[in-house]
C-alpha positions in Angstrom: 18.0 24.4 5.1 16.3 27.5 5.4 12.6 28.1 5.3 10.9 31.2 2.7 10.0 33.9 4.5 6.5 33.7 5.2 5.1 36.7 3.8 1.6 38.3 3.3 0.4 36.9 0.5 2.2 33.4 1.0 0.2 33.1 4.4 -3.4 34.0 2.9 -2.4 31.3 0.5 -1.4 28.8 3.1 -4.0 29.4 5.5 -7.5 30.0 2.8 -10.3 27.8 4.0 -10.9 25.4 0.5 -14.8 24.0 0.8 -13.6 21.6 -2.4 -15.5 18.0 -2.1 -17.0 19.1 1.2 -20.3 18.3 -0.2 -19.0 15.6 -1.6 -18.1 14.2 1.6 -21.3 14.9 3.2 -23.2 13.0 1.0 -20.8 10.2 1.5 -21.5 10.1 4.7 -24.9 10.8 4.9 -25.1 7.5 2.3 -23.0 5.6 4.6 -25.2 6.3 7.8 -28.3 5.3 5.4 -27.3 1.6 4.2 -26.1 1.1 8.2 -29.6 2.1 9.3 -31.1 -0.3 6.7 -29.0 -2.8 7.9 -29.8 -2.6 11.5 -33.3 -2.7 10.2 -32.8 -6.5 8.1 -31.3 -7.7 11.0 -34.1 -6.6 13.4 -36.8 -7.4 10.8 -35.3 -11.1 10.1 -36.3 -12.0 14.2 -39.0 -14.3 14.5 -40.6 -12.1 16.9 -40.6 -9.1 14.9 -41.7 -11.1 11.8 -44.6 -12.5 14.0 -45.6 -8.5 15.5 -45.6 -7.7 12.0 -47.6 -10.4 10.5 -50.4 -10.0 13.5 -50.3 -6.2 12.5 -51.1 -6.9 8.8 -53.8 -9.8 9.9 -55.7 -7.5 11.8 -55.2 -4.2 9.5 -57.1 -6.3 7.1 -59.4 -8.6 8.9 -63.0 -7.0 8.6 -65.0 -6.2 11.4 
């Protein structure tokens, strides 16, 4: 089997950077490292001690001096 001759043109062709879906794919990922961050942030804010940092926070946001 012989290869084509790799010629000018045919190597431009070969070798041309193609940016198609590439924002695409950034989103993608961006979206993906989004809904893990929110995850990480249910699981930390389902600990009791969180939940109770939080709650004191609130209590005395609102408490009246």
């Amino acid at each position: 089997m012989t290869l084509p001759r790799l010629t000018r043109r045919r190597a431009a062709r070969l070798f041309r950077s193609d940016d198609t879906g590439a924002a695409t794919a950034e989103y993608a990922i961006a979206t993906m490292a989004a809904v893990a961050f929110a995850g990480l942030l249910v699981v930390i804010m389902r600990s009791d001690e969180v939940r109770g940092i939080l709650t004191d926070l609130v209590r005395r946001a609102l408490t009246v001096a």
